[in-house]
N, C-alpha and C positions, 0 to 999 in steps of 0.2 A: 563595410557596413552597407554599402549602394548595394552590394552583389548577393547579401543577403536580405535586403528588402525587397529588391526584384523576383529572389525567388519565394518570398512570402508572400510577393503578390499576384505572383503565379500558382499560390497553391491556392488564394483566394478565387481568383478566377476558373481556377479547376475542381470545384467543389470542395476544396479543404486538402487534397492531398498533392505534397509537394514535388516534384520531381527531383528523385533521388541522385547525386553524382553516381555517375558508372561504376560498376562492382565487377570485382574479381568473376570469372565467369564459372558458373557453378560446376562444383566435384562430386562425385561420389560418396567420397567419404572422407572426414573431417573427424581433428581430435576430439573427442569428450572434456579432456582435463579444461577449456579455461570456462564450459559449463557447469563445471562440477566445482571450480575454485569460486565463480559466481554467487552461483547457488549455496553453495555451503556460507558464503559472507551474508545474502538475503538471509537464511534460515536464522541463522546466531539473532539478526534484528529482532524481526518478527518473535521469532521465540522467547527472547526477552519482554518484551509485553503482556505477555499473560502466565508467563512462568511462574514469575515474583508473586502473584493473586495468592497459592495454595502456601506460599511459606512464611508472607508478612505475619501473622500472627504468630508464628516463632518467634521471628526478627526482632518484633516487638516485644517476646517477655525476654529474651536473649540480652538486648539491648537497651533494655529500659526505654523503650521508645514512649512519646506519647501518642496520640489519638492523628494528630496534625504531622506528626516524623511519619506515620505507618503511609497516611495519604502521600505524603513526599516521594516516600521512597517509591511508590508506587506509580504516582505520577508524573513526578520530576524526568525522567526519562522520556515519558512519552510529548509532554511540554518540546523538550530541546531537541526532540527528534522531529517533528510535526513544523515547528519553528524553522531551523535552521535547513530542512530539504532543498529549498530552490538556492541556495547560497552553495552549498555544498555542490548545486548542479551548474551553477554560474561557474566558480572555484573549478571543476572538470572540464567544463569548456575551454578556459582560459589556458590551465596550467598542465592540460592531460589529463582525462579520468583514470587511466591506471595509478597515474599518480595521485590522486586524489584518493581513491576506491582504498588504494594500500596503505594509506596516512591515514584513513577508516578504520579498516584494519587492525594496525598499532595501539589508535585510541584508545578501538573499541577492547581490544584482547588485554591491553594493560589495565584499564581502566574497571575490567570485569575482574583482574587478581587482585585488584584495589578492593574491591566491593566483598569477595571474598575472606581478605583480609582484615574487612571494616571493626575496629575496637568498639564504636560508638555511634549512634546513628545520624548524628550530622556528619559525621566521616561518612559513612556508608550514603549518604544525601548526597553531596558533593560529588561522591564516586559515581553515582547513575545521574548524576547531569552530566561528567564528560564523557560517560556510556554512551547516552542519547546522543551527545556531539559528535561522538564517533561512526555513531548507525545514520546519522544524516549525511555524514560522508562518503559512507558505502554506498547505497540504495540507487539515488541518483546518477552513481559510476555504474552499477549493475547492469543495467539495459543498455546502457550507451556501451559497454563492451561487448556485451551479445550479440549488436548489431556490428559493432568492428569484428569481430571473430567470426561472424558466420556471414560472408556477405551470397550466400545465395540463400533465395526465398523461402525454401522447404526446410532447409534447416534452419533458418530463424525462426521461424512460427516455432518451429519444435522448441526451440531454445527458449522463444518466449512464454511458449505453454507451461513448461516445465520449471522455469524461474515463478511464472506464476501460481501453480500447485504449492509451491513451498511457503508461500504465505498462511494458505488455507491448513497447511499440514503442520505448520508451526504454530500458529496460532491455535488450533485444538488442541495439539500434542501438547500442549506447555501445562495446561492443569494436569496432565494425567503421569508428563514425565518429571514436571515439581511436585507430585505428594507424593513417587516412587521414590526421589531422593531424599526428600523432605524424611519423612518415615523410614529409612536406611541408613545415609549416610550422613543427615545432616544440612540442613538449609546453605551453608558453608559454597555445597558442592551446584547449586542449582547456577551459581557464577561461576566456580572452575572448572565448572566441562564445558565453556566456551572456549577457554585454554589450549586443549590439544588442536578444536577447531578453527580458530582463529591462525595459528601457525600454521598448520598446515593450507587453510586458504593460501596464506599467504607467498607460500613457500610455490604453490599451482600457480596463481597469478604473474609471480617474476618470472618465472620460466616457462610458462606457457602462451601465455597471451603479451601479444606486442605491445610494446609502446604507443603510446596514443598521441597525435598530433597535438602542441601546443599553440596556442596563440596569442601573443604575447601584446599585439597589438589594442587584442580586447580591451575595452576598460571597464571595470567593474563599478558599477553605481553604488557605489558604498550607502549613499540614504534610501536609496528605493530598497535595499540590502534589510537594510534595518526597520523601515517601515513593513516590512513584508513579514520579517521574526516579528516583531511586535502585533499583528494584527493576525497572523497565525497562532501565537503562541494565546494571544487574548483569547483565541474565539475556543481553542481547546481548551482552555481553561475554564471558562464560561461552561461548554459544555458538559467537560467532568463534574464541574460542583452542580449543574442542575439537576443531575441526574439523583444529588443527595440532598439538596437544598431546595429543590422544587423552582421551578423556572421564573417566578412572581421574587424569588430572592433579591435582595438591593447588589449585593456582590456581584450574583450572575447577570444581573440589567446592567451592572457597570462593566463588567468584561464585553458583553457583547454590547456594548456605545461605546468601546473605546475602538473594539475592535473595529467596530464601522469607518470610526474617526481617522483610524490607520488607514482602511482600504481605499477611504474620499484622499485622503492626502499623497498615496500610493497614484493614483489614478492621475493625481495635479502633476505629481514631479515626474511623473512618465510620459509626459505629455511635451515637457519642456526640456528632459533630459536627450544629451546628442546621443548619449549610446546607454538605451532603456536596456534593465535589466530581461525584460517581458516587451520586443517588440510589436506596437501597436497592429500590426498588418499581420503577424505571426498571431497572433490573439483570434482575429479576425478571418481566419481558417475555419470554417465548420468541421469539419474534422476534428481538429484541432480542441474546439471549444468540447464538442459532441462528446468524445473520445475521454474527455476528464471528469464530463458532468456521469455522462455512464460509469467511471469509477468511483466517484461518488455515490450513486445511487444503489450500486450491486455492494460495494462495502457496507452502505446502510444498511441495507437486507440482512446480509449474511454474518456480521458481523451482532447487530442488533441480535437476529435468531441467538447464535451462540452466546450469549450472554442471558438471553431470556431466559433461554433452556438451560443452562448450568445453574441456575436461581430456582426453575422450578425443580429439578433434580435432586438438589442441593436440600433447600426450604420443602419442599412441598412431600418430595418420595425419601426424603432420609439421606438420599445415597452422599458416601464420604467424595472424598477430591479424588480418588485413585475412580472409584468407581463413576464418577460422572463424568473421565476423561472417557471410560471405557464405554459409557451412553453415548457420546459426541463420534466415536467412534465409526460410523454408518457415512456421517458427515464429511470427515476425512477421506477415507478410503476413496470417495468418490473422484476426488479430485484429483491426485495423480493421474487415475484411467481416463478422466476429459479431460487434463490435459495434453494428456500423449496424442487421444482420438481427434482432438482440433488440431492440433498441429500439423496432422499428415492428412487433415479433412479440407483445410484452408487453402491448399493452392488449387483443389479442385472447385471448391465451391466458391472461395472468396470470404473474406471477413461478416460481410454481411447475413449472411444465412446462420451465422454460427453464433454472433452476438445475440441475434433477435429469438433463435429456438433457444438460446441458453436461458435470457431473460424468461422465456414464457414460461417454460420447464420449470426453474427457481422459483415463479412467482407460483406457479400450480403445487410446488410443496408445501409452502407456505400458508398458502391456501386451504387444502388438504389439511393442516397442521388446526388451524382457527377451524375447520366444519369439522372436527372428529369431534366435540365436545366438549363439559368439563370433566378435568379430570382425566384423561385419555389414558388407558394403557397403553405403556411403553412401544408393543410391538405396534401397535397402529400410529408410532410417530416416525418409526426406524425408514417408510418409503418418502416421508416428506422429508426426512432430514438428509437423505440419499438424492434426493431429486433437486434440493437448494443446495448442496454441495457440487452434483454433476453440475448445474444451470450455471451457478458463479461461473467455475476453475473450464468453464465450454467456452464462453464468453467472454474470460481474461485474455486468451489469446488473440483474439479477434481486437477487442478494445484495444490495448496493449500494441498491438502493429498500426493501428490506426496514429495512433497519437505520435508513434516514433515516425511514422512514414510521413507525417504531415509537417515532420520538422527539417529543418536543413540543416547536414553536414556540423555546421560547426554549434548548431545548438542543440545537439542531443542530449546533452545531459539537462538544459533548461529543461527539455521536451518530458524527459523522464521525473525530473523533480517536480514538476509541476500536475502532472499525472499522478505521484505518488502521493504530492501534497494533498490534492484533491479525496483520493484514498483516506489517506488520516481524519481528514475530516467529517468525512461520511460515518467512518468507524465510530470516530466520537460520538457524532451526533447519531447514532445510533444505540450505541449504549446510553448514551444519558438519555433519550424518549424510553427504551425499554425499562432505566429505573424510574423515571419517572408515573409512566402506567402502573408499575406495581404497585407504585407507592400510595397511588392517586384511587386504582378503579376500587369500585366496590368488593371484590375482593381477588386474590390471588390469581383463579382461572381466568378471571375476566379479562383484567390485563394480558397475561399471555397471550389470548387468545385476540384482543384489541391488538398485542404489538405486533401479531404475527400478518394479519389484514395489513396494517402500516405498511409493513416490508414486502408483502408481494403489491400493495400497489406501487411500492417504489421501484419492482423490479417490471410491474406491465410498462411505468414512466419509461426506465430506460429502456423497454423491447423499442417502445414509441422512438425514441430518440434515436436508438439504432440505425431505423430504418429509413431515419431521414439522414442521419449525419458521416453513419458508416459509412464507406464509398465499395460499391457492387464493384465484383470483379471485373477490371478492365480489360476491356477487348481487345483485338486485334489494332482495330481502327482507332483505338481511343491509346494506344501506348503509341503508334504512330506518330498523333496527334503529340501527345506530347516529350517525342525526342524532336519533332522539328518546334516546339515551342522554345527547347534547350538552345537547340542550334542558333536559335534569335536571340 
């Protein structure tokens, strides 16, 4: 614990980024597969999230749901995922994220033939909270393996780019490939075609990627553990229902006072605890801080966007779930090709130029999106939605090496959960401001056009924050600097 305070207080003194243990010295060329067993575990999460949207209203005459089952099932997943991330990243640290990532895995894959199989909708309830358990165990394994798998530079960026793109392509794809099911085969099938993927993740992970060092010494804060599910899971909850209850709700003022209540109490026992789950000094990284508040605020944006615009799509232009997947479409696309383009852009340029042009870019479609008017046709939204897709998935990879580089060796999976927790959050509170404007402005266009100004000023905040917290590419003399910091 001495030897991981020192070097968090060295990364504090370095402007936020840590001085990594020495790496394997870079290769040419490196497998694909524990990329693609990653990735493929990322996708299933996120995909789950927005899938369920186009088929609940089957679920629900299927199963006789009521009003408060359809909300469950919909957001009980996302609650337990949101919740339990930094546990799941503590849990990796300790016991090996492989082994943690593939107990994800299992969860998640059985607990999606559970959902499948659901008779009744508190069955099927139950079944996507150990869903959500199971994707909070993956996520936070994710990145911490990407960085054990690829220990040289250029192919981590790439690895991070490309882990990162799968959020944005899961996340769109999910309306458009749950009402192709939906309408085909069957709501049934929008949980067992995680099945064949799940196996097969899993089957790349044991035989491809190594085992992860354990630590067995750690010891996990089990209260700060539990303070932490509870003041996460309050605050996205609070969030979701504002977004239908209007933020003035007595519910929503009591999730978020409780939530608070959690993070003052969080704050006290981490203070006093010998071995904090979130050490003080590691917090205390601009970097570090920078790097999470920016995924928070780019989630906001891009997140908020696509739910505004599937509402106007949806409400406003007619168009069905099949076809509003295929409007978001433009959005998507984007983000694959930034993030292949930052990962082989980043060793030349550095994190920083690539976070700050992402942000500006994102905030300028968005922008774009509010001055076209009301009522915009479609083709005069198709380059702002292109332009907040590149700006995000440009700027994931950049954020994303920041936050893991500012962590040490044995807390990468905090590093990663915490980062992702951050994400969740944003996301929520981005959807619930976007329902709530609609609900609220004078009418329909307004809103959009109000939520879409919100998100590009959240996406100028984080250019802002970029450009102080990112750390510019380091020079000659400053990587010098600190291998003899190591040496001390």
């Amino acid at each position: 614990m001495e030897e991981v305070d020192m070097m968090c207080a060295a990364a504090a003194d370095n402007g936020g980024s840590v001085p990594a243990p020495e790496r394997a010295p870079e290769s040419g060329r490196q497998s694909l597969a524990p990329l693609l067993a990653v990735c493929a575990g990322y996708f299933m999460v996120i995909l789950d999230v927005t899938i369920i949207n186009v088929a609940v209203p089957v679920v629900g005459r299927e199963l006789s749901a009521s009003l408060t089952g359809i909300q469950w099932i919909t957001d009980g997943y996302t609650l337990v995922f949101a919740g339990f991330l930094l546990t799941g990243g503590a849990l990796g640290d300790r016991l090996g994220n492989r082994r943690i990532f593939c107990t994800g895995v299992v969860v998640f894959t059985a607990s999606s033939a559970a959902c499948a199989l659901a008779p009744s909708a508190p069955f099927l309830i139950v079944a996507r909270l150990v869903e959500g358990l199971g994707a909070a165990l993956i996520v936070p394994g994710s990145l911490a393996l990407l960085q054990q798998s690829y220990p040289a530079a250029a192919a981590r960026s790439r690895a991070f780019g490309l882990w990162g793109s799968m959020a944005g392509i899961a996340a769109s794809a999910g309306p458009l490939l749950g009402g192709l099911l939906v309408s085909t085969v069957g709501w049934r099938w929008v949980f067992l075609i995680n099945l064949p993927v799940g196996v097969a993740c899993l089957v790349l992970t044991l035989r491809q990627v190594a085992p992860s060092p354990r630590r067995a010494g750690r010891v996990l804060d089990w209260p700060a553990q539990c303070l932490v599910v509870a003041a996460v899971a309050l605050l996205t909850a609070a969030l979701n229902e504002a977004g239908r209850r209007g933020w003035s709700d007595p519910a929503v003022l009591a999730g978020l006072g409780l939530s608070a209540t959690a993070v003052a109490a969080l704050v006290t026992r981490e203070r006093l605890a010998r071995s904090p789950a979130l050490p003080p000094r590691l917090l205390r990284s601009r970097a570090m801080r920078g790097g999470a508040m920016i995924g928070l605020l780019f989630n906001f944006g891009f997140y908020g966007m696509v739910f505004t615009a599937s509402l106007d799509f949806q409400h406003q232009r007619g168009y069905s779930a099949l076809g509003t997947g295929a409007a978001l479409f433009p959005a998507v696309a984007m983000t694959m090709f930034a993030s292949v383009l930052s990962g082989r852009l980043t060793r030349t340029t550095g994190d920083r130029p690539l976070v700050v042009c992402g942000m500006l870019l994102a905030a300028l479609g968005l922008a774009g999106w509010a001055a076209a008017g009301a009522a915009p046709a479609y083709p005069l939204l198709v380059l702002p939605m292109m332009a907040a897709g590149f700006g995000t998935s440009f700027a994931l990879t950049g954020s994303t090496s920041t936050v893991m580089g500012a962590a040490p060796e044995a807390y990468s999976g905090t590093a990663s959960a915490l980062f992702n927790t951050t994400r969740q959050i944003g996301s929520a509170t981005g959807v619930a401001l976007g329902g709530t404007l609609l609900a609220t402005a004078a009418d329909y266009n307004a809103g959009t056009r109000l939520s879409m100004t919100i998100g590009a000023l959240a996406y100028l905040t984080a250019a802002g924050l970029a450009w102080r917290c990112v750390p510019a590419k380091p020079g000659r003399s400053q990587r010098s600097k600190r291998r003899a910091r190591m040496r001390r």
